[in-house]
Every structure is written in structure tokens, then in C-alpha cells.
N, C-alpha and C positions, 0 to 999 in steps of 0.2 A: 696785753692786746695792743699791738703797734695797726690799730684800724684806721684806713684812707680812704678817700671817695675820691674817682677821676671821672672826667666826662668821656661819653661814650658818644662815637658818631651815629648817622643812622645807618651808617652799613656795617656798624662793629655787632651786629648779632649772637656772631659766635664766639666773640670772647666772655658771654653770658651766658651761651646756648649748655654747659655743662652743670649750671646750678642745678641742684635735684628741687622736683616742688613734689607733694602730695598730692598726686592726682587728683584727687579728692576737693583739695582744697585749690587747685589749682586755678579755676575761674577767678576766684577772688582775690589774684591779684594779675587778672587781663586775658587769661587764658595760656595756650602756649605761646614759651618767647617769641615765635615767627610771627603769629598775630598781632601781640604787641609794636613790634618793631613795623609788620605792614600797616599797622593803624598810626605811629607815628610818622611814616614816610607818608602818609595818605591825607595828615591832617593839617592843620594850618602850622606854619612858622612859630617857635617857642616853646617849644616843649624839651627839654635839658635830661637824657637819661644820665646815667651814674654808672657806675659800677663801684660797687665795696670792695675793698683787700683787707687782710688782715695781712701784713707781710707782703707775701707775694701771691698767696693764696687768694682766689675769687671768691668771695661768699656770697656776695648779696647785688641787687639790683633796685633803684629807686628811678622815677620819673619828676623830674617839678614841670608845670607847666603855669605860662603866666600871659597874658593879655589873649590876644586874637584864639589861641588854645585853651584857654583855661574851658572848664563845664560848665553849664548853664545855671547850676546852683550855687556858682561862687560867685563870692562879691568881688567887684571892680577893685582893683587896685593890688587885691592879694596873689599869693603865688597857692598852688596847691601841691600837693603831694602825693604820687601816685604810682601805682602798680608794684609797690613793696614788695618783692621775693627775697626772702634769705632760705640758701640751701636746708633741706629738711634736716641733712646730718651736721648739722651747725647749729638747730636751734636751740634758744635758752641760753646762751651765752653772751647775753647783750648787743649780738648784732643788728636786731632792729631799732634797738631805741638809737645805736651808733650811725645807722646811716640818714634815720631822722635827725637827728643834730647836727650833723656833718651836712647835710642837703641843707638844713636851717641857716647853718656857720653862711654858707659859700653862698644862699641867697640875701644876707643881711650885707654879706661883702660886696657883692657884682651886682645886688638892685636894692639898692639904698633907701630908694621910696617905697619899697614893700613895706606892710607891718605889720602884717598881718598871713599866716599859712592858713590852708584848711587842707578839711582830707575827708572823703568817705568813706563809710566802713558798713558792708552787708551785715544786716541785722542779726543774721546769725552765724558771723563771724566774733565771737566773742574774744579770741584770741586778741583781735587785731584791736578791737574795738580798748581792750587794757592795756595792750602794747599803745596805742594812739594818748588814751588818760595817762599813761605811766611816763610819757614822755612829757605831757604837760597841755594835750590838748583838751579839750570841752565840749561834751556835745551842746551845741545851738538849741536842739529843743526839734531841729529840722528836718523829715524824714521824705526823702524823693523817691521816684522808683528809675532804678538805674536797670544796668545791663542784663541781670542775672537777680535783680528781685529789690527790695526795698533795703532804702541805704541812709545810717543816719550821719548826716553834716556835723561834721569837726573844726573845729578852729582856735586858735590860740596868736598871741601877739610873738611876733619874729624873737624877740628876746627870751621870753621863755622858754622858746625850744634851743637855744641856743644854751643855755645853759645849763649845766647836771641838772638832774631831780633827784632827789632823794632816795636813793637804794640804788641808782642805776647805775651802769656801769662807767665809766672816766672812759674819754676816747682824748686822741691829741686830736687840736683844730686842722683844720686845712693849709 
């Protein structure tokens, strides 16, 4: 897996617009990509999307957002992590925990005084919620009600997710 993470402007919509999501599961991570992309043109300054390659292939899509953007249930100082999609006919081949680390790698790099990520994850999104522990984050203990129903707070120290965990897949850094 030669996996990269490059930034994406807020009018590159459609070099994402062809990931497949689960309709299904679709809300949980922001809805469709148009919404996504209208709610980051709509929102305050600092919000950093991504795109994943594996090659030259698109797989996946991350958001970090940090200060005047971050959500009202994150702590001051941290960066979050959000609207994770990797293509449905991709999954289970370590592209999520790869662009969780990779978004980690490039925050520890470009904001030094981070130290901390978090992330929310719908209560019954279980997937997401082992995909989140298997990378290295921890549920707080903290359950909010977000957009699409109750959401429990994740968080982990920048370092940790920056490096393997144990079973997961190797990606190269940024």
C-alpha cells in the first residue's frame, strides 16, 4: 500500500465526489459530499480537508479542524478529526486507520502545539467507534447529542496516533 494524504481546497469537491459511501451509513460521516464541502465553505476558517491515494487511486476523505472551527465538545488547544469516508469497495484494508495517522503525521508536523486529537463517533456506528480504539483513541467517558443522534467523544495524545498500533496496517509518513 504506497497510501498519501494531500490537501484538498474547498472548491476541490469533485476530486472526492466519486468515493462510494453506504447510503446507509452515509450520514455518519456528514452526509453527501456536497453538504460536506457547503458546511466547510459556510463555516469558520480552519478546517483542513484531505484526500487519501493509495497510488494514484482516490480512496478516502478526512476533515481535521482546529481553533475558531473546532465543535463545541472539543477541548481548546486540540485539533479534531472528522467526516472520515473511505470508498465502500475499499473497506477493511487499512485505509482508515491510514488516513487517521497520516491526518495525525501532518498535524504533529504543521501545528506543533497540538497534543492532543479527538473525534466523534455516533453511538451506533460501531464500526467507526473500533476503527477510532484500533487506531489508538479512547473514549472520554463523554456522550453529546450531535447532528444525526448521540455521539461519544474520542481522544488520544498526537503521538499515539502517529504511530502503528499493533495489527494495523504500515502506511509511509507524509
Amino acid at each position: 500500500m504506497a497510501v498519501s494524504l494531500h490537501l484538498l481546497g474547498l472548491d476541490d469537491e469533485a476530486v472526492v465526489a466519486g468515493i462510494a459511501v453506504d447510503p446507509d451509513k452515509e450520514s455518519y460521516s456528514g452526509g453527501p459530499i456536497g453538504d460536506v464541502f457547503n458546511q466547510l465553505r459556510a463555516s469558520p476558517p480552519r478546517q483542513i480537508p484531505f484526500v487519501l491515494f493509495d497510488g494514484d487511486r482516490i480512496v478516502g476523505f478526512i476533515v481535521a479542524r482546529e481553533e475558531a472551527a473546532l465543535p463545541v465538545w472539543a477541548d481548546k488547544g486540540c485539533m479534531t478529526l472528522n467526516n472520515l469516508r473511505i470508498d465502500t469497495r475499499l473497506q477493511g484494508r487499512g485505509y482508515g486507520k491510514a488516513a487517521i495517522r497520516l491526518a495525525a503525521q501532518w498535524i504533529a508536523r504543521e501545528r506543533p502545539a497540538v497534543t492532543h486529537v479527538m473525534s466523534s463517533v455516533n453511538v451506533a456506528n460501531l464500526a467507526a467507534f473500533n476503527l477510532n480504539v484500533a487506531c489508538g483513541l479512547t473514549p472520554t467517558g463523554r456522550v453529546v447529542e450531535g447532528r444525526i443522534g448521540r455521539q461519544r467523544i474520542m481522544i488520544a495524545p498526537i503521538e499515539r496516533l502517529c504511530s502503528d498500533q499493533p495489527g494495523s496496517t504500515s502506511t509511509r509518513s507524509l
